[in-house]
ZAPA-238734 format. One record per residue (C-alpha): x, y, z; residue in three letters; residue number from 1. Coordinates in steps of 0.2 Angstrom, whole numbers, plus 2048, in hexadecimal, padded with zeros to 3 digits. Each point is the difference from the previous one (the first is absolute). Layout:
REM ZAPA-238734
+-----+-----+-----+------+-----+
:   X :   Y :   Z : rest :  nr :
+-----+-----+-----+------+-----+
:   X :   Y :   Z :  Ala : NUM :
...
+-----+-----+-----+------+-----+
//
This chain:
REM ZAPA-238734
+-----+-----+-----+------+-----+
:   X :   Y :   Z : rest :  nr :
+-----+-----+-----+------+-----+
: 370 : EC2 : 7ED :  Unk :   1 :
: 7ED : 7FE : 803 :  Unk :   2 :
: 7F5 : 80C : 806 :  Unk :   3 :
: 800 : 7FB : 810 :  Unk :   4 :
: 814 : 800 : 800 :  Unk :   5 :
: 7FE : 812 : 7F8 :  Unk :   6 :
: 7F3 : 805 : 80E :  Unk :   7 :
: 80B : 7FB : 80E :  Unk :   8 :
: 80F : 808 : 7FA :  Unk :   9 :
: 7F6 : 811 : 7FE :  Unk :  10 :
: 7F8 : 7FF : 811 :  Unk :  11 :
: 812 : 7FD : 807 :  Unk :  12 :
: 806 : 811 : 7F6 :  Unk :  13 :
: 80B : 7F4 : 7F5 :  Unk :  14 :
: 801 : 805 : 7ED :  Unk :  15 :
: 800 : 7F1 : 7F6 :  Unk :  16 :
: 7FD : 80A : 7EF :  Unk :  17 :
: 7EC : 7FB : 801 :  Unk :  18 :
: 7F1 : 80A : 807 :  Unk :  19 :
: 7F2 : 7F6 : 806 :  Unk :  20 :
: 7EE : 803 : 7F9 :  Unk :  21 :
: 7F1 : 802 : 80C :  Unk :  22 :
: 7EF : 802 : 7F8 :  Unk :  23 :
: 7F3 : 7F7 : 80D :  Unk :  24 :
: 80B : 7FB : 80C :  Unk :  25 :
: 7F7 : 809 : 80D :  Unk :  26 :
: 7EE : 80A : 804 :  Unk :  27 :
: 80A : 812 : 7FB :  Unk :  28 :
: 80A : 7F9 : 7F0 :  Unk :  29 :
: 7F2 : 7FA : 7F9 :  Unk :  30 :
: 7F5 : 7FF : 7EF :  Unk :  31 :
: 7F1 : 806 : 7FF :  Unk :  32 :
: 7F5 : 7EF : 7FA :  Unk :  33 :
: 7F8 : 807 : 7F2 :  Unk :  34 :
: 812 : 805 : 7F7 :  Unk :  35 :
: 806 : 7EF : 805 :  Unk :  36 :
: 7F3 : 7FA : 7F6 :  Unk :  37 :
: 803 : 80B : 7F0 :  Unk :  38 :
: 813 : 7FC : 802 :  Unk :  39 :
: 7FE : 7EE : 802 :  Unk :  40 :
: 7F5 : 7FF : 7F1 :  Unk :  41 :
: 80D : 809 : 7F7 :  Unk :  42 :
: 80B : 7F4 : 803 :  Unk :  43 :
: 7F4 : 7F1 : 7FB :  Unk :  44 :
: 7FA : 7FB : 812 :  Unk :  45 :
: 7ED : 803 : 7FF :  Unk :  46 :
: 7F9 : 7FC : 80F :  Unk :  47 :
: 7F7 : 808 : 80F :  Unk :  48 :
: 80C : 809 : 80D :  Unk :  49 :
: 7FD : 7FB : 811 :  Unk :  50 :
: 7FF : 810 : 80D :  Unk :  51 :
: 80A : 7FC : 810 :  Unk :  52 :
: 7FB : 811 : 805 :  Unk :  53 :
: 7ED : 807 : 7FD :  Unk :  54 :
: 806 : 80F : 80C :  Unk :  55 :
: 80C : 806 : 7F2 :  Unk :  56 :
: 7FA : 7F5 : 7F2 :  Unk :  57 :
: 810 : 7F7 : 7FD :  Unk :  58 :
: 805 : 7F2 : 7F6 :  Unk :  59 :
: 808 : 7F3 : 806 :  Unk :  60 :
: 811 : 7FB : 7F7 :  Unk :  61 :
: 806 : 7ED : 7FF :  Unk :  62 :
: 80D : 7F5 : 7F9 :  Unk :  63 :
: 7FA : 802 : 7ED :  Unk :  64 :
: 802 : 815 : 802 :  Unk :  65 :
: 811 : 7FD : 809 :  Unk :  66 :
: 805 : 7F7 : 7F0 :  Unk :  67 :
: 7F7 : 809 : 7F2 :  Unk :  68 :
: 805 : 812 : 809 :  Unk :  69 :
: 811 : 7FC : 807 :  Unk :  70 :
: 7FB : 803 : 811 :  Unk :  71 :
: 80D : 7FC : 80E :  Unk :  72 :
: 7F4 : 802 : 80E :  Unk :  73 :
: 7F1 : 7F6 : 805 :  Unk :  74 :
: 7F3 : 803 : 80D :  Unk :  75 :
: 7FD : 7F4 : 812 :  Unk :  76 :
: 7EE : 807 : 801 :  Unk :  77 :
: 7F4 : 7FB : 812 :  Unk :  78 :
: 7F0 : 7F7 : 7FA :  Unk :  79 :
: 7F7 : 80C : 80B :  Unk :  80 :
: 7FD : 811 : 7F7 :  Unk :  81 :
: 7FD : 811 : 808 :  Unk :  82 :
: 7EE : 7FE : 7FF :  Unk :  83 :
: 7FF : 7F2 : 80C :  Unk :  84 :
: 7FB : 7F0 : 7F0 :  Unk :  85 :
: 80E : 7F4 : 7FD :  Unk :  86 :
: 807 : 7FF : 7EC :  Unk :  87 :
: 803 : 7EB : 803 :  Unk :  88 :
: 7F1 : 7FD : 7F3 :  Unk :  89 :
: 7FB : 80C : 7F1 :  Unk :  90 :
: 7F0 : 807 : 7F5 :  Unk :  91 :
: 7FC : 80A : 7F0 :  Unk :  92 :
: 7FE : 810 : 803 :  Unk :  93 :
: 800 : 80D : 7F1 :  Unk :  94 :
: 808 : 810 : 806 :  Unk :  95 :
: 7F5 : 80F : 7FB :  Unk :  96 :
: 80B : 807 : 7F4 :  Unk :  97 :
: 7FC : 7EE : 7F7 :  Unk :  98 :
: 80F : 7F7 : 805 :  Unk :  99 :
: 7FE : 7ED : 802 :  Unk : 100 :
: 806 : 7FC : 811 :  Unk : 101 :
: 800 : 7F4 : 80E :  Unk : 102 :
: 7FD : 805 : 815 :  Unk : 103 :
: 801 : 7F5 : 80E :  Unk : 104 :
: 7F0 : 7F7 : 803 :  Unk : 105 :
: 7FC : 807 : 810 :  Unk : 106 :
: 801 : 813 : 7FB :  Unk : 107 :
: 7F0 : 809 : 802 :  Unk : 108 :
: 7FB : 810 : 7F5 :  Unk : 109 :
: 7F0 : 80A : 7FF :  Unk : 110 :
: 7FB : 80B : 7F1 :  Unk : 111 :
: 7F5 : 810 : 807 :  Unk : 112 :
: 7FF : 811 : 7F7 :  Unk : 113 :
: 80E : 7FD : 7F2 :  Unk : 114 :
: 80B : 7FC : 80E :  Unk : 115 :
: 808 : 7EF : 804 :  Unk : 116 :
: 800 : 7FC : 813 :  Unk : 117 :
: 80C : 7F2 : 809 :  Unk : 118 :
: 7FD : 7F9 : 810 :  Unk : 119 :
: 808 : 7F8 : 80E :  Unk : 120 :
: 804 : 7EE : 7FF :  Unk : 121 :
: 7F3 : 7FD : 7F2 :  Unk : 122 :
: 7F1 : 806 : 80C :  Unk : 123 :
: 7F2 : 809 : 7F7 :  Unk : 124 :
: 7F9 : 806 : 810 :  Unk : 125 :
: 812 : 809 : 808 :  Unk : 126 :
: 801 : 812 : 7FC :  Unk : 127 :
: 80A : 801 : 7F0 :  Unk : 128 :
: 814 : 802 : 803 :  Unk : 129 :
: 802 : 806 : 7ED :  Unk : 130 :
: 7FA : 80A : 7F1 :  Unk : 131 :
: 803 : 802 : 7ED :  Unk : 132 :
: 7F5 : 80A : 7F5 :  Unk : 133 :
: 7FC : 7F7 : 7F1 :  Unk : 134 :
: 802 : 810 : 7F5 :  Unk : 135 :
: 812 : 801 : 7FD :  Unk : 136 :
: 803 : 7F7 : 810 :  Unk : 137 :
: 813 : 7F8 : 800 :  Unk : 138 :
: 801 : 7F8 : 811 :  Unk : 139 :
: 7F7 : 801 : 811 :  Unk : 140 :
: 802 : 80F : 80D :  Unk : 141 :
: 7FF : 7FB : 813 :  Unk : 142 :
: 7F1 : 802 : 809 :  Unk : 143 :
: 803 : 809 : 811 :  Unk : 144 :
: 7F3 : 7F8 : 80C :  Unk : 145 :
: 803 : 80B : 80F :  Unk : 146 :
: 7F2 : 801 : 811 :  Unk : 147 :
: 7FE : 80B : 80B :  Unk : 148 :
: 80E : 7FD : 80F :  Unk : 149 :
: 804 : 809 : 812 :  Unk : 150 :
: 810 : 806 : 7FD :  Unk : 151 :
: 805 : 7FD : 813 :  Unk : 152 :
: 7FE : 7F0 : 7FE :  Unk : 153 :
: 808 : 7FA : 7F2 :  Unk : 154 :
: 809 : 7EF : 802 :  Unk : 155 :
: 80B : 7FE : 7F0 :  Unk : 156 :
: 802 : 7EC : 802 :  Unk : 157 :
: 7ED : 7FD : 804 :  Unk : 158 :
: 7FC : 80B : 7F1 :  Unk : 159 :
: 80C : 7F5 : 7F4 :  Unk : 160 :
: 7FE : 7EF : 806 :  Unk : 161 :
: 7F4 : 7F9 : 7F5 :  Unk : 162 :
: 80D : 806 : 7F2 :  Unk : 163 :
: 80E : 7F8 : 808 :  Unk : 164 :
: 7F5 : 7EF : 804 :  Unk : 165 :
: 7FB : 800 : 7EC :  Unk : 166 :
: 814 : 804 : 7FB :  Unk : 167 :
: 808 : 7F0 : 809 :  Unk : 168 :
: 804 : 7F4 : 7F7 :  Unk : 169 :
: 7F9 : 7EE : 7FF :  Unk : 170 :
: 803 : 7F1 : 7FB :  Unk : 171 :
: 7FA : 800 : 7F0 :  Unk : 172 :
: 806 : 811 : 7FB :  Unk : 173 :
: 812 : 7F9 : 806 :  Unk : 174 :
: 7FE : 7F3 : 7F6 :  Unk : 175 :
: 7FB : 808 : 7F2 :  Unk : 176 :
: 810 : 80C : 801 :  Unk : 177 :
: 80C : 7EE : 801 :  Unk : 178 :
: 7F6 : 7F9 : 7F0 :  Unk : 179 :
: 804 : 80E : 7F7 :  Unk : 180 :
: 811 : 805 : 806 :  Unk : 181 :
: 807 : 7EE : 7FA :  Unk : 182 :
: 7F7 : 800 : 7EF :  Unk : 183 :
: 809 : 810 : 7FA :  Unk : 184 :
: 810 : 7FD : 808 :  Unk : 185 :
: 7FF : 7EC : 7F9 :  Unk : 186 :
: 7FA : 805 : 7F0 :  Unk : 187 :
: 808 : 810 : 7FB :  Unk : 188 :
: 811 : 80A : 801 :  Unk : 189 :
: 7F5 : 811 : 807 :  Unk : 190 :
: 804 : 808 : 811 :  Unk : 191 :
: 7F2 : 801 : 80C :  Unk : 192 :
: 7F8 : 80C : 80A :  Unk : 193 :
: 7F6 : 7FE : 80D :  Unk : 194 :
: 7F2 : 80B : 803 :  Unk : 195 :
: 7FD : 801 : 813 :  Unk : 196 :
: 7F7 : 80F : 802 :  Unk : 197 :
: 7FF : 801 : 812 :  Unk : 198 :
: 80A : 810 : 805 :  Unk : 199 :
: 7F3 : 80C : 7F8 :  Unk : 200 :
: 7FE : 80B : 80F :  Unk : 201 :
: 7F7 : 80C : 7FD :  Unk : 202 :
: 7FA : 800 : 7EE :  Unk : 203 :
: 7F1 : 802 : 7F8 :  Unk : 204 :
: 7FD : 7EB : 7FE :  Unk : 205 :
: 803 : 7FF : 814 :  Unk : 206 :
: 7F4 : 80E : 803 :  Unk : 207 :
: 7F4 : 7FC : 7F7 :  Unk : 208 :
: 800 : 7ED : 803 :  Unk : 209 :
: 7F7 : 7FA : 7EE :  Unk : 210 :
: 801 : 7EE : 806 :  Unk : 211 :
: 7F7 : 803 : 813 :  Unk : 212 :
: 7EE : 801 : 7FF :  Unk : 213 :
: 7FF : 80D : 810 :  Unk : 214 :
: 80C : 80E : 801 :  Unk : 215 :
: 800 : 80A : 813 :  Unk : 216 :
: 80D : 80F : 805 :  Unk : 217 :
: 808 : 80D : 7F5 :  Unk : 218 :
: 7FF : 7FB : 7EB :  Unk : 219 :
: 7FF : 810 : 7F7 :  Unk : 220 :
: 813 : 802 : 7FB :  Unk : 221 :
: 7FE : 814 : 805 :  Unk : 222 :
: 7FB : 7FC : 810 :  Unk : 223 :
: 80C : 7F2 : 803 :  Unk : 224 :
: 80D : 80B : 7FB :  Unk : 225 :
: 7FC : 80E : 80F :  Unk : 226 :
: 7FF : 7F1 : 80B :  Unk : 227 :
: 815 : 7FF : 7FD :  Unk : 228 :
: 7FE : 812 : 807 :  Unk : 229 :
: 7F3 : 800 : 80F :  Unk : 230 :
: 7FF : 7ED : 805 :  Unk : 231 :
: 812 : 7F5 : 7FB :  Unk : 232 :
: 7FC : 7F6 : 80F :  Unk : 233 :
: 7F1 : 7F9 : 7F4 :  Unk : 234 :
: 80A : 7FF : 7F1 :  Unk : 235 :
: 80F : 7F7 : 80A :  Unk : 236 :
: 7F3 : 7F6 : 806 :  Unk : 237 :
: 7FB : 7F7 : 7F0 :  Unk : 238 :
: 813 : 802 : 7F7 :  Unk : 239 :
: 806 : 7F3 : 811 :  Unk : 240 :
: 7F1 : 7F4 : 7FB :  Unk : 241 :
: 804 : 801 : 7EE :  Unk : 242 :
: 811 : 7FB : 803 :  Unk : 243 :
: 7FE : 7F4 : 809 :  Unk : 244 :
: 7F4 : 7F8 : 7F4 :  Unk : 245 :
: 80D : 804 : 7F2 :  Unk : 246 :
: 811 : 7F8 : 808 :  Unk : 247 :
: 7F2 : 7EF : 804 :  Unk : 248 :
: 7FB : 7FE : 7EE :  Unk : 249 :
: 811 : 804 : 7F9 :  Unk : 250 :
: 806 : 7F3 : 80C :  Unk : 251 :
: 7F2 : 7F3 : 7F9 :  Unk : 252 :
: 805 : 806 : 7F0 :  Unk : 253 :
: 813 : 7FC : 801 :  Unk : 254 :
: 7FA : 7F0 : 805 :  Unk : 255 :
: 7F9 : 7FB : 7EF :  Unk : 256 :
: 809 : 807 : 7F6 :  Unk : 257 :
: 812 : 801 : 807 :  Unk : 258 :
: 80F : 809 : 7F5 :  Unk : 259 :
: 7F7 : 7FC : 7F0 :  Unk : 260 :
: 7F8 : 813 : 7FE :  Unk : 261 :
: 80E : 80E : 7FC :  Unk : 262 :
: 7F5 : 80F : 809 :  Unk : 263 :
: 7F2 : 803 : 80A :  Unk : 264 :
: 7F4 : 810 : 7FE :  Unk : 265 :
: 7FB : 805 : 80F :  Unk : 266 :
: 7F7 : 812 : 7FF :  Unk : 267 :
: 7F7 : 808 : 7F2 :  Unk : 268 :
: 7FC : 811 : 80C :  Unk : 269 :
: 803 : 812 : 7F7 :  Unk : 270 :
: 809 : 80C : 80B :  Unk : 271 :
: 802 : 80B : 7F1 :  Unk : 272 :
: 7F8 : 80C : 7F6 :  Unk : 273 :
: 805 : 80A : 7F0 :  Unk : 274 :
: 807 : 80D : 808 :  Unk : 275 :
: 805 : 7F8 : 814 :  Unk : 276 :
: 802 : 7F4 : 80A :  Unk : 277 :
: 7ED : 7FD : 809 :  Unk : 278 :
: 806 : 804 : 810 :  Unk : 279 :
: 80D : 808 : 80B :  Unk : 280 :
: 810 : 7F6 : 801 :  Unk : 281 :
: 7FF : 7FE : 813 :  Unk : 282 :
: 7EF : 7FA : 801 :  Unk : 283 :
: 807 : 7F2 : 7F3 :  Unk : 284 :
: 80C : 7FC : 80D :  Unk : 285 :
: 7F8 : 801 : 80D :  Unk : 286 :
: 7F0 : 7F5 : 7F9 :  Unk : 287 :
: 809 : 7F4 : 7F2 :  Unk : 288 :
: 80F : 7FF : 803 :  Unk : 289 :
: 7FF : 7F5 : 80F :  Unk : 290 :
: 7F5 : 7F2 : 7F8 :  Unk : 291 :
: 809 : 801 : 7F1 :  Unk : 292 :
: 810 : 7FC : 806 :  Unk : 293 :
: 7FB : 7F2 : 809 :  Unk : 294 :
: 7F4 : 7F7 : 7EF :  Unk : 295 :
: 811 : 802 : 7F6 :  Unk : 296 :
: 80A : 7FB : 810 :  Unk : 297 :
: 7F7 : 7F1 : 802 :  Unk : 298 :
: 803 : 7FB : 7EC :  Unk : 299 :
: 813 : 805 : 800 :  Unk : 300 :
: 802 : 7F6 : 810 :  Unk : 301 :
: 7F6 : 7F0 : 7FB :  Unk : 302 :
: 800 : 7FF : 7EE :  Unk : 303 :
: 80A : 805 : 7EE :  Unk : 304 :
: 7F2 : 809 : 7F9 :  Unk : 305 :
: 804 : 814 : 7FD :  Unk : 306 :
: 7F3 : 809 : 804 :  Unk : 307 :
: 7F3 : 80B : 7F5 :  Unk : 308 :
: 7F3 : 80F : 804 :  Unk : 309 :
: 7F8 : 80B : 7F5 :  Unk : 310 :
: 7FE : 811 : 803 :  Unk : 311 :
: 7FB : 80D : 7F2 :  Unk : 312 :
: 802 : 813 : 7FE :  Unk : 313 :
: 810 : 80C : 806 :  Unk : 314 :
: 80B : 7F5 : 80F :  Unk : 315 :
: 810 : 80A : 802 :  Unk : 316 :
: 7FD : 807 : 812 :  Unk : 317 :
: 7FC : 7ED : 805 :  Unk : 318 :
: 80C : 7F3 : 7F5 :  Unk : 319 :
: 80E : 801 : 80D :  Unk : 320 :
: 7F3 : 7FB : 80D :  Unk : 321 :
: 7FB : 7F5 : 7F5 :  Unk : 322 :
: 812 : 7F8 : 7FE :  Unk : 323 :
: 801 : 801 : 813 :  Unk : 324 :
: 7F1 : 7F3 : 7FF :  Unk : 325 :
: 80A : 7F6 : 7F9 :  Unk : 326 :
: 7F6 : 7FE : 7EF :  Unk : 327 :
: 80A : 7FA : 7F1 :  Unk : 328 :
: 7F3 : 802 : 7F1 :  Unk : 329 :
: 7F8 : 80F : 7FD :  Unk : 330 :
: 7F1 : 805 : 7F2 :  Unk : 331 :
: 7F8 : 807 : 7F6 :  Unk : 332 :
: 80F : 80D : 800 :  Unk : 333 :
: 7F2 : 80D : 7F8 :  Unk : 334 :
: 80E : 80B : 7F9 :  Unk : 335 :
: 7F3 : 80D : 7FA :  Unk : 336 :
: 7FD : 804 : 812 :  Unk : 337 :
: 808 : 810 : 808 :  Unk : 338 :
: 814 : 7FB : 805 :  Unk : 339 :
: 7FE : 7EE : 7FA :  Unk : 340 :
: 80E : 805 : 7F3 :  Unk : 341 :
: 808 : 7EE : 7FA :  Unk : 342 :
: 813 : 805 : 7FF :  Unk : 343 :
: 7FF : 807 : 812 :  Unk : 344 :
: 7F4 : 7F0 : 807 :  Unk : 345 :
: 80E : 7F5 : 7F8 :  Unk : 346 :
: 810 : 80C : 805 :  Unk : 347 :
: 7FA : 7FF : 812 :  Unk : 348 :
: 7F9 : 7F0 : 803 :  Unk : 349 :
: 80A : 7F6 : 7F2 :  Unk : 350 :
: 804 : 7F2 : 80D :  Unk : 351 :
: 7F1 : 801 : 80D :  Unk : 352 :
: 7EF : 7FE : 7F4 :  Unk : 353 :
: 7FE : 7F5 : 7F5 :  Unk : 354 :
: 7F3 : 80D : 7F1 :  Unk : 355 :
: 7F4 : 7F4 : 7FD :  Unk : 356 :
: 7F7 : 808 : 7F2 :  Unk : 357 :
: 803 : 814 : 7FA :  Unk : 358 :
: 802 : 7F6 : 7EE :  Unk : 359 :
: 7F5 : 80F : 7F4 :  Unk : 360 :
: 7F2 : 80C : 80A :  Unk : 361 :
: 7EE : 7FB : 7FE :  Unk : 362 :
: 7FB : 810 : 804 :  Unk : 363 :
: 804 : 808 : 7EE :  Unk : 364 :
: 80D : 7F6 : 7F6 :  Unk : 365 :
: 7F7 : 7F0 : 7FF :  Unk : 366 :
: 7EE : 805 : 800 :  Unk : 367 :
: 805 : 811 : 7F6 :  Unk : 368 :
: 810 : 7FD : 7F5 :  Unk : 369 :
: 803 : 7F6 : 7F2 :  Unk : 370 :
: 80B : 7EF : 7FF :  Unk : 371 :
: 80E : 80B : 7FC :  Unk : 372 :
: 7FE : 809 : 80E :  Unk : 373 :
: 7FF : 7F2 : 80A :  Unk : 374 :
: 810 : 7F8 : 7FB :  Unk : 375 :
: 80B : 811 : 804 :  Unk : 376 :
: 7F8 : 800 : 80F :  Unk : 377 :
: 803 : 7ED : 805 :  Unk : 378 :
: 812 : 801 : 7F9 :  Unk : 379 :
: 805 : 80F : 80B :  Unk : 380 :
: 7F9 : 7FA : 810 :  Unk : 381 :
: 80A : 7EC : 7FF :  Unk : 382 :
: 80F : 80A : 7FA :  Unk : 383 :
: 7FB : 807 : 814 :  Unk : 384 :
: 7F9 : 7F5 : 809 :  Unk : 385 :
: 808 : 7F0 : 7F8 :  Unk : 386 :
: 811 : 807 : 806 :  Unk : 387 :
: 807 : 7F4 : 80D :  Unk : 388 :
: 7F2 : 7F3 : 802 :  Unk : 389 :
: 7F6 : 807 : 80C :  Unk : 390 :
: 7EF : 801 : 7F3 :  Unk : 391 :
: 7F0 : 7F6 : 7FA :  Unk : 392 :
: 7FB : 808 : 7F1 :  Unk : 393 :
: 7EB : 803 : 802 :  Unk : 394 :
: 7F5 : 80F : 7FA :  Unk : 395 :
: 7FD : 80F : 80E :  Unk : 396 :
: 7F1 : 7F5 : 805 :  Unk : 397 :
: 7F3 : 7F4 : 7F7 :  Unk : 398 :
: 7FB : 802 : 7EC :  Unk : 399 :
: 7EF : 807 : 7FE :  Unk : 400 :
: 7F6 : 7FA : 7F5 :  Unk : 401 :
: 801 : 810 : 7F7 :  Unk : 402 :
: 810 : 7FE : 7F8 :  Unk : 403 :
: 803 : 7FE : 7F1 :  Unk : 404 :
: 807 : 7EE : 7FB :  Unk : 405 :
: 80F : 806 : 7F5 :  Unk : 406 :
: 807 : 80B : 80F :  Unk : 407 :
: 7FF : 7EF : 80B :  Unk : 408 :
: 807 : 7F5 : 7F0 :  Unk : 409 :
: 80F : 80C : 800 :  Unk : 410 :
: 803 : 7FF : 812 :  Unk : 411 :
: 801 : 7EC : 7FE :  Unk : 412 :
: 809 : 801 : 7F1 :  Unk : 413 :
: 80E : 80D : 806 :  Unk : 414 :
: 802 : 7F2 : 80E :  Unk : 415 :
: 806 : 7F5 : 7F6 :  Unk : 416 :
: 80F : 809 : 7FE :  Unk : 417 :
: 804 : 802 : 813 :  Unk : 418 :
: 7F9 : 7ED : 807 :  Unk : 419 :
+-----+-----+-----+------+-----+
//
């Protein structure tokens, strides 16, 4: 089998006797770029990483990674980025830990007071969207650019329809994605997924809107938050316009790239934290549920693609909502999160999620433990999750650049065994 035979059979909770390997398939099983770098060179590809996303800083894997790595998975990525510049051509960019790197051409940063500043679509004279402190800095924080507004006249689509202008797709993006799609599926034996974005509701990317240059209504995520409470007409209000912009550029998107893409991720919103869901399990139903349904209605009905959100922190009061959404993939699986237990995750939904991810914690094992520590770890949780098809193997979110490269040389070379 191939990897993308192996991908299809674990999305389709068959066991075939392989787990498929994800590292940079997606914006939240990612590498940090500055690791990618170091691992690379360790391998003997010395050359600069290009950084798909300046938000997060992450390096962007290709074909030669796949290969030298033994990664199943490969990324469809947009050319626009979630500051608003498109990466279709590229520039040297040294990272400030030193890292040799290229950004997209149109990406515009500002150094003031030891802290690095990214602005909308490139434009110097915008409010900056983002912020990294240069001194031990390792990725960019959103910016909350929130005005003063009348709270009884709040108008959820009016306030986001610059975002949603900005978010359709064009022509070029379109084509970009076709390009792209038929050069890895042509030239490789990977499975695909295709990073569509585009039912973020409610996260901090949507709020904070990094690629529109003017920002009206509720931003500030606390705030947003009480709106679900005192205002769900305004929150409903921006969820129908979102989804209806999601179903139309999934529609588009189905039309350039057809079948040849094995998954689509679709929502990278947290609804967890350590120790709870973020919110009550009624006002999930009430506010999500609805729109979700209909985004992975709309794939299942017109497409193969399984579908994949991200969602961090502790899920258990919301996963069988989350199955009535008819979501197939779920990740990061952050195991170290209160009731996110992997034998019971795998005991109750062993035929209805696919655990895309849940591989070894980043919270302590990676980042904390030694290479030995790693591979118990690794080996427990595929002797769990593997069990019945049903499982992408991926770390509990990306690889910091903190890591230490013999803990990420033992996760590729424990793979081996089970690819």
């Amino acid at each position: 089998m191939n990897s993308r035979e192996k991908l299809t059979a674990a999305l389709n909770h068959q066991e075939c006797g392989h787990i498929p390997f994800d590292m940079g398939a997606t914006k939240a099983t990612g590498i940090s770029a500055s690791l990618l770098y170091r691992l690379r060179k360790l391998y003997g590809r010395d050359e600069p990483v290009k950084i798909y996303d300046t938000y997060q800083m992450l390096g962007l894997v290709d074909e030669k990674d796949a290969e030298m790595f033994g990664i199943d998975v490969l990324p469809l990525w947009p050319d626009m980025t979630i500051y608003g510049y498109r990466n279709t051509e590229w520039k040297s960019w040294t990272a400030p830990d030193g890292t040799p790197a290229l950004i997209g051409a149109g990406c515009g940063m500002k150094e003031m007071d030891r802290k690095l500043y990214m602005y909308p679509q490139g434009d110097l004279n915008a409010r900056p969207s983002g912020c990294m402190p240069l001194d031990g800095g390792h990725y960019f924080d959103f910016l909350t650019r929130q005005d003063p507004f009348d709270e009884d006249n709040l108008n959820g689509y009016e306030d986001y329809k610059e975002q949603l202008e900005i978010m359709t797709i064009d022509d070029e993006t379109l084509k970009y994605f076709e390009d792209r799609c038929n050069q890895i599926y042509n030239n490789t034996g990977c499975g695909m997924v295709l990073n569509a974005e585009y039912a973020n509701f409610g996260s901090q990317s949507m709020l904070n809107g990094a690629y529109a240059k003017a920002t009206p209504g509720i931003r500030d995520f606390s705030e947003y938050l009480v709106a679900h409470h005192t205002d769900p007409e305004y929150i409903e209000e921006i969820y129908e316009a979102w989804t209806k912009l999601c179903i139309r550029n999934l529609e588009l998107l189905h039309q350039a790239v057809g079948e040849k893409v094995q998954a689509v991720f679709l929502s990278g919103t947290d609804f967890g934290t350590q120790h709870s869901e973020i919110m009550s399990k009624k006002m999930f139903q009430e506010l999500y549920v609805p729109y979700y349904k209909r985004v992975n209605g709309w794939v299942h009905e017109n497409t193969s693609w399984k579908t994949l959100f991200h969602t961090c922190g502790s899920l258990v009061n919301i996963l069988d909502d989350f199955v009535d959404c008819g979501l197939d993939c779920l990740n990061p699986i952050q195991t170290s999160a209160d009731g996110m237990d992997p034998e019971y995750l795998k005991g109750k939904y062993n035929k209805e999620l696919v655990f895309w991810g849940g591989g070894v914690d980043s919270q302590t094992t990676i980042t904390h433990g030694t290479p030995d520590d790693v591979e118990k770890e690794m080996r427990k949780r595929i002797e769990i999750f593997g069990k019945d098809g049903g499982f992408v193997f991926s770390v509990v979110h990306n690889i910091q650049d903190n890591v230490d490269l013999k803990n990420v040389q033992r996760i590729l070379d424990v793979l081996k065994e089970y690819r």
